[in-house]
N, C-alpha and C positions, 0 to 999 in steps of 0.2 A: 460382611464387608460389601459393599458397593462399589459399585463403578464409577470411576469416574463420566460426569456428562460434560462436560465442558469442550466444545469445539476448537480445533486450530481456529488462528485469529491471524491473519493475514491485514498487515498495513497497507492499502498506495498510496504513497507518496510522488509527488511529484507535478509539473505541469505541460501543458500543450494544449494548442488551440485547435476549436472545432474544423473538420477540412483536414487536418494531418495526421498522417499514417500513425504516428503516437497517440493521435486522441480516439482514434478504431480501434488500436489495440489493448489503449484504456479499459475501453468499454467490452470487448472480449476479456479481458482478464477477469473487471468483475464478474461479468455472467459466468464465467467457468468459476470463480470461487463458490459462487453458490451451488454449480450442479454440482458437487466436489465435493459440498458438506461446511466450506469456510465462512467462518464468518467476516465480512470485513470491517477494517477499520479504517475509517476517511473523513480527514477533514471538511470534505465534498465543496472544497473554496478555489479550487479551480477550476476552469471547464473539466478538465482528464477526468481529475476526479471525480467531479461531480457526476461525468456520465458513468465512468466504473458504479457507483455505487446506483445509480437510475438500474443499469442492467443488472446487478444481482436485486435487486430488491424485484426486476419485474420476471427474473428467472426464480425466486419465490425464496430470495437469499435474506439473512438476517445482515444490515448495516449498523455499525455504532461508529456515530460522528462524534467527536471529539471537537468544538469548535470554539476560536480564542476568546469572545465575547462574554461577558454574564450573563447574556440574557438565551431565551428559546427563542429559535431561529422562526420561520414562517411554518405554515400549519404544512407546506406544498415540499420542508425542506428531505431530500432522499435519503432517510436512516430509520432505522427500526428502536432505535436508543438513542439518543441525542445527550451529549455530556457539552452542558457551558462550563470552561473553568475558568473564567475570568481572568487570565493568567499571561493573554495578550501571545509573546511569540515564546513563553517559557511551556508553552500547550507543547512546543516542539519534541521535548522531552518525555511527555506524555504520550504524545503519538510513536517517536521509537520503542518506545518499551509496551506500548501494548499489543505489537505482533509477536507470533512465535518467528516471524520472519518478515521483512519489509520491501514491495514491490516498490521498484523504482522510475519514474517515466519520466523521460527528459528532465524538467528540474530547471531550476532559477537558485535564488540565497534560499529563499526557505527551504527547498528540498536539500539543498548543499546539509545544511545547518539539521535537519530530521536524519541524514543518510549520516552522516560523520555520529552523531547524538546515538543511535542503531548500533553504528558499528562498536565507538570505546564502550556499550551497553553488551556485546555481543551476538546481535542478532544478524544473521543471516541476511542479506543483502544478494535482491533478485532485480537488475538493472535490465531493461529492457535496451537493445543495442539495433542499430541499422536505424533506426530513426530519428535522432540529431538529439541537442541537448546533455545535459549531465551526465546522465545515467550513460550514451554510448562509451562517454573515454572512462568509465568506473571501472570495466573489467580490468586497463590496462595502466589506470593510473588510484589505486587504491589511498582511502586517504593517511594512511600512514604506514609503516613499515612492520607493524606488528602482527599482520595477519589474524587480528583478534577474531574473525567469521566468515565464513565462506562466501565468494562473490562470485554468483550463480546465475550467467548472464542468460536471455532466452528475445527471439527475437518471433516467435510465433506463440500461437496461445499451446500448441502439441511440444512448445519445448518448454514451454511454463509450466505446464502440467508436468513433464520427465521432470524437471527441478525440482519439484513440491513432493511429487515421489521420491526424489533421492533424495529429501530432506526427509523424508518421514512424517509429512505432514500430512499427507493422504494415503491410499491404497491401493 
């Protein structure tokens, strides 16, 4: 029998603009996905994301973009995999379900619409907090009453990292 090889697969979701403390800690999240072994997954159509997924790819991390279009993005775009699924904002559904768990940063409708999609999915929901946007009132206003996954807030990259450990996602 064999091992599995398959790496945790960690989503970010979410947005913030270059200049604010959520778009740094973007960009910290991904580089720690990749020292960490994760792979991510990111739309990389926001600034956040986009620089999350710039920092693990140049911390030597594998990216898989998921992005609404049919077509392949630019030769320059930051992902190791690139998936077009022509599929416009129903991609939203795709991107919940392809983390074992889904980081959150600040946030607009689309992130609303990936984190709620995550959660009735069951995935773990990691909302970065103290930096405005969505993701801060997630811990204390969840989006429905059923507790379907754990909402697992972290507000520096050493408390994202303790989360990923107490999910089991790393070591």
């Amino acid at each position: 029998m064999t091992a599995s090889t398959r790496r945790p697969q960690v989503c970010i979701l979410g947005s913030a603009e270059p200049g604010s403390a959520a778009y740094e800690r973007a960009g910290e999240a991904g580089a720690l996905l990749a020292k960490l072994g994760v792979t991510v997954v990111s739309g990389c159509g926001s600034p956040a994301t986009r620089f999350a997924a710039e920092r693990a790819i140049g911390a030597g991390g594998l990216v898989v973009s998921i992005v609404p279009p049919d077509q392949m993005p630019p030769a320059d775009w930051p992902a190791t995999v690139v998936i077009p699924c022509g599929m416009g904002d129903a991609r939203n559904l795709l991107m919940a379900l392809a983390g074992d768990a889904c980081i959150v940063i600040g946030g607009r409708a689309g992130t609303i619409s990936e984190g709620c999609l995550a959660w009735l999915h069951k995935r773990p929901l990691l909302p970065l907090v103290g930096c405005g946007g969505w993701s801060n009132e997630l811990p204390s206003n969840p989006p429905d009453e059923r507790e379907n996954s754990p909402i697992l807030p972290w507000d520096s990259v050493a408390a994202l990292e303790d989360q990923l450990r107490n999910l089991g996602l790393v070591r």
